[in-house]
C-alpha positions as CSV (number, residue, x, y, z in Angstrom):
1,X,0.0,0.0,0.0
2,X,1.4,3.0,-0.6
3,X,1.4,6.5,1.2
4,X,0.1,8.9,-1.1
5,X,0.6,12.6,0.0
6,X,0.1,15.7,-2.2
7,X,2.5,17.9,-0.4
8,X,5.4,19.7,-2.6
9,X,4.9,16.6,-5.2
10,X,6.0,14.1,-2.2
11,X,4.2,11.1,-3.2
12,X,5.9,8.1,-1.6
13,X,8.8,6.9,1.4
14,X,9.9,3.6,2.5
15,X,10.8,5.0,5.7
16,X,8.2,4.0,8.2
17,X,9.1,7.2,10.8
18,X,9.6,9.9,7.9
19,X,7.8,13.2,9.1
20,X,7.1,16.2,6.8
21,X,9.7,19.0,7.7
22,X,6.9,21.6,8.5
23,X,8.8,25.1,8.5
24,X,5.7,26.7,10.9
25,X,3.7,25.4,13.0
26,X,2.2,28.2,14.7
27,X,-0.6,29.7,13.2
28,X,0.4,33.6,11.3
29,X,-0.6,36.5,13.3
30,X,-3.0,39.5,11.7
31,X,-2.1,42.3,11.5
32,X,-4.3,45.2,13.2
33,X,-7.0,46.2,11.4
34,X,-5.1,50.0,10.9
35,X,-2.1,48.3,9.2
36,X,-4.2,46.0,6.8
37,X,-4.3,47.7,3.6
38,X,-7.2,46.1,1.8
39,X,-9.1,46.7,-1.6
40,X,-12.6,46.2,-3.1
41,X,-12.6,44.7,-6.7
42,X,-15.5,44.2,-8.8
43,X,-15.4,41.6,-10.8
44,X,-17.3,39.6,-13.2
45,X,-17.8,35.8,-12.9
46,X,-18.5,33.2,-15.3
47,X,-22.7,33.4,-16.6
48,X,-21.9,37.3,-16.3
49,X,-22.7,38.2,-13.1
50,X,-21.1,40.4,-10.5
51,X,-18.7,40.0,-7.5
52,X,-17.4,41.9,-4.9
53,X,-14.2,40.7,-4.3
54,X,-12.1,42.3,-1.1
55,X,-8.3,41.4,-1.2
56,X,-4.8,42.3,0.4
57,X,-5.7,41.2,4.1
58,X,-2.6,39.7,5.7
59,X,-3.0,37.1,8.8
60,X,-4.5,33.7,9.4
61,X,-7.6,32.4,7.3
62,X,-9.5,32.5,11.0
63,X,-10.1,36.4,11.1
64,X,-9.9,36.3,7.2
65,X,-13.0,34.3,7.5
66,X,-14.3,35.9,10.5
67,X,-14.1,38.9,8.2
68,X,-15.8,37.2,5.7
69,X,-18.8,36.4,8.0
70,X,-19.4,39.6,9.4
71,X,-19.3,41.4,5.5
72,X,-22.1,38.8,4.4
73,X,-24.1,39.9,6.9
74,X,-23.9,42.8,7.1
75,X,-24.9,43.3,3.2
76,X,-27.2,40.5,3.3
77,X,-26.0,38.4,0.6
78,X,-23.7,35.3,-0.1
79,X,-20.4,34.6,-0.6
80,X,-17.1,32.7,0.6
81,X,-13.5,33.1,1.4
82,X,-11.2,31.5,-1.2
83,X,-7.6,32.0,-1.9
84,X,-6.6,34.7,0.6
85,X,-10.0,36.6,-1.0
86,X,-13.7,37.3,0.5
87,X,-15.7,37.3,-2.7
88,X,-19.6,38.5,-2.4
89,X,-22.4,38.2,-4.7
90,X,-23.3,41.2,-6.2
91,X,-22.1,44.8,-6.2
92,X,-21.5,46.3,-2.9
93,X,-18.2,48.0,-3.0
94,X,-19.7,51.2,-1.7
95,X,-21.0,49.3,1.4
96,X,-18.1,46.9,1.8
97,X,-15.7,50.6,1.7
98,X,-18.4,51.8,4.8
99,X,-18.3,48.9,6.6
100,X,-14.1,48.1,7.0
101,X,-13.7,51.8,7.2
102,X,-16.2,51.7,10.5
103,X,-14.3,49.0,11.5
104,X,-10.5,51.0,11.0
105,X,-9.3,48.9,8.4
106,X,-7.5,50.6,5.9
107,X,-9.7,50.0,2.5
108,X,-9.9,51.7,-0.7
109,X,-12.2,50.6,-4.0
110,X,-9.2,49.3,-6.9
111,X,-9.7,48.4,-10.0
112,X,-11.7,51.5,-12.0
């Protein structure tokens, strides 16, 4: 049997004790809101339909996520955090811009 693992291509050891080198164990620290320097994209998805996509936050997926929660409710619509990215259904980059603003991140609308 062997011992598949998809990390950096590894796929196989005969050593029965090997243990992945892992560089960092401890969890990455946010930084505080003030020092985050975020920005609102709109973008258009796939069927042509709009997303609000908020990017640049630096610090652990937890409060990236946490972040994430608190935008979707706040504007009342879906959305998910993938690849270091909150993305939101529809267009609400003027509300997304009020809301981290009221909550001292640093944000700014990007992208024209």
């Amino acid at each position: 049997m062997s011992k598949k693992n998809n990390q950096d291509g590894f796929v196989y050891s005969t050593n029965k004790d090997f243990q992945f080198n892992t560089e960092d164990d401890t969890p990455m620290q946010s930084l505080p809101p003030q020092q985050q320097n975020l920005k609102i994209y709109l973008d258009r998805i796939s069927g042509g339909k709009l997303v609000t996509r908020v990017s640049g936050h630096i610090g652990n997926m937890v409060d990236l996520e946490n972040l994430g929660k608190t935008l979707k409710q706040k504007c009342g619509v879906g959305g998910s955090v993938k690849n270091l990215e909150i993305l939101l259904q529809g267009d609400h980059r003027d509300k997304v811009l009020k809301l981290l603003t009221d909550m001292n991140y640093k944000a700014k609308k990007a992208g024209g």
